[in-house]
C-alpha positions as CSV (number, residue, x, y, z in Angstrom):
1,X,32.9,19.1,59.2
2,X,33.7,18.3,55.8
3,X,30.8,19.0,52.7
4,X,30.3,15.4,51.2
5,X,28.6,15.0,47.7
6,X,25.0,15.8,48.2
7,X,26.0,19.3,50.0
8,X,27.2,20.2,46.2
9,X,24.3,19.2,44.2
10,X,21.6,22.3,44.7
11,X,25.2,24.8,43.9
12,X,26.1,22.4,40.7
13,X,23.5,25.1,38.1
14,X,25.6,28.1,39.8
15,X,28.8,26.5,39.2
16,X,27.8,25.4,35.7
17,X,26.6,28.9,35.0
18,X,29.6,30.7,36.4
19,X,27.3,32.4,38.7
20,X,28.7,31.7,42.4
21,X,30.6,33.1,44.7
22,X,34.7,31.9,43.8
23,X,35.5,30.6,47.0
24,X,32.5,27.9,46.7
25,X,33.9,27.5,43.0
26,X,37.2,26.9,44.3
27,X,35.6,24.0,46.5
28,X,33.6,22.8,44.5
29,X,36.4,22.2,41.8
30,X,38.6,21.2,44.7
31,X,35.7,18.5,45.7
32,X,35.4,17.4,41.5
33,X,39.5,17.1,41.7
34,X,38.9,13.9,44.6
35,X,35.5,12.8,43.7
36,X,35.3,10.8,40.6
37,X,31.7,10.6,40.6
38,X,30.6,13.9,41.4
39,X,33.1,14.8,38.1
40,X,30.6,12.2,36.2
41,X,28.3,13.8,36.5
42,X,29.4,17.6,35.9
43,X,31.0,16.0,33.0
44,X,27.2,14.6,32.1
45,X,25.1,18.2,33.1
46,X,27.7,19.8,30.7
47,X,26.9,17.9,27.9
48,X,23.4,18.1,29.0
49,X,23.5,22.2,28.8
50,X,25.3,21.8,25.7
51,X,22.8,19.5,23.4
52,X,20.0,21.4,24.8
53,X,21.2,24.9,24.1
54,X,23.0,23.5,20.6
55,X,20.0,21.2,19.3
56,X,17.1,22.0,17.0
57,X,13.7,21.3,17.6
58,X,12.3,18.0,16.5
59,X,8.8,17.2,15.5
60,X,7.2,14.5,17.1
61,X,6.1,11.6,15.5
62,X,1.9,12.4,15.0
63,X,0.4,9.5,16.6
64,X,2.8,10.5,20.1
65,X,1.6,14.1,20.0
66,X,-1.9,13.1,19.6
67,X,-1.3,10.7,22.3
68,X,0.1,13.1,24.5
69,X,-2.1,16.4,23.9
70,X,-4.6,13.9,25.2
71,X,-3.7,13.3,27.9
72,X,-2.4,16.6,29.0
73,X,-6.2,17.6,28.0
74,X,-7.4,14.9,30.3
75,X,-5.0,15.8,33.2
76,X,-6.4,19.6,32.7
77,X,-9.6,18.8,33.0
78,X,-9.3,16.6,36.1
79,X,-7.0,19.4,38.1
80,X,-8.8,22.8,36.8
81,X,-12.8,21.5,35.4
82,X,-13.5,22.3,32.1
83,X,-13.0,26.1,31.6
84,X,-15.2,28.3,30.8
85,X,-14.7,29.6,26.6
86,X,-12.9,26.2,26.1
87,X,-14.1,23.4,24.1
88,X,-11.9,21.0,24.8
């Protein structure tokens, strides 16, 4: 029986990474060759991998990271209680 898409997706990191075995390479770039939508979007992870390993950090506006320290606190607190030594 012949893989369709979604029997690529969990080897698409491996393949991106050049970590797989080179027969499943060879299909997958076989599969890419035929399927214009599976190219889509190893065309999209690339660029993905490459603005996240190429960008720089930026700052977020204060008012967001108040925001969302906030409610990462308040998320914390619901999940694990208030910890003992912490005052937040």
């Amino acid at each position: 029986m012949a893989k369709k898409c979604p029997d690529y997706i969990q080897d698409l990191n491996d393949y991106l990474d050049g970590g797989m075995n080179p027969e499943l390479c060879a299909e997958i770039e076989s599969h890419i060759g035929e399927c214009e939508n599976c190219r889509i979007m190893i065309d999209s992870l690339r660029q993905t991998v490459t603005l996240c390993r190429d960008g720089s950090e930026e700052p977020l506006p204060e008012a967001l990271d108040k925001r969302l320290s906030g409610l990462l606190r308040d998320r914390w607190k619901k999940k694990f209680g208030k910890q003992r030594g912490q005052d937040c």
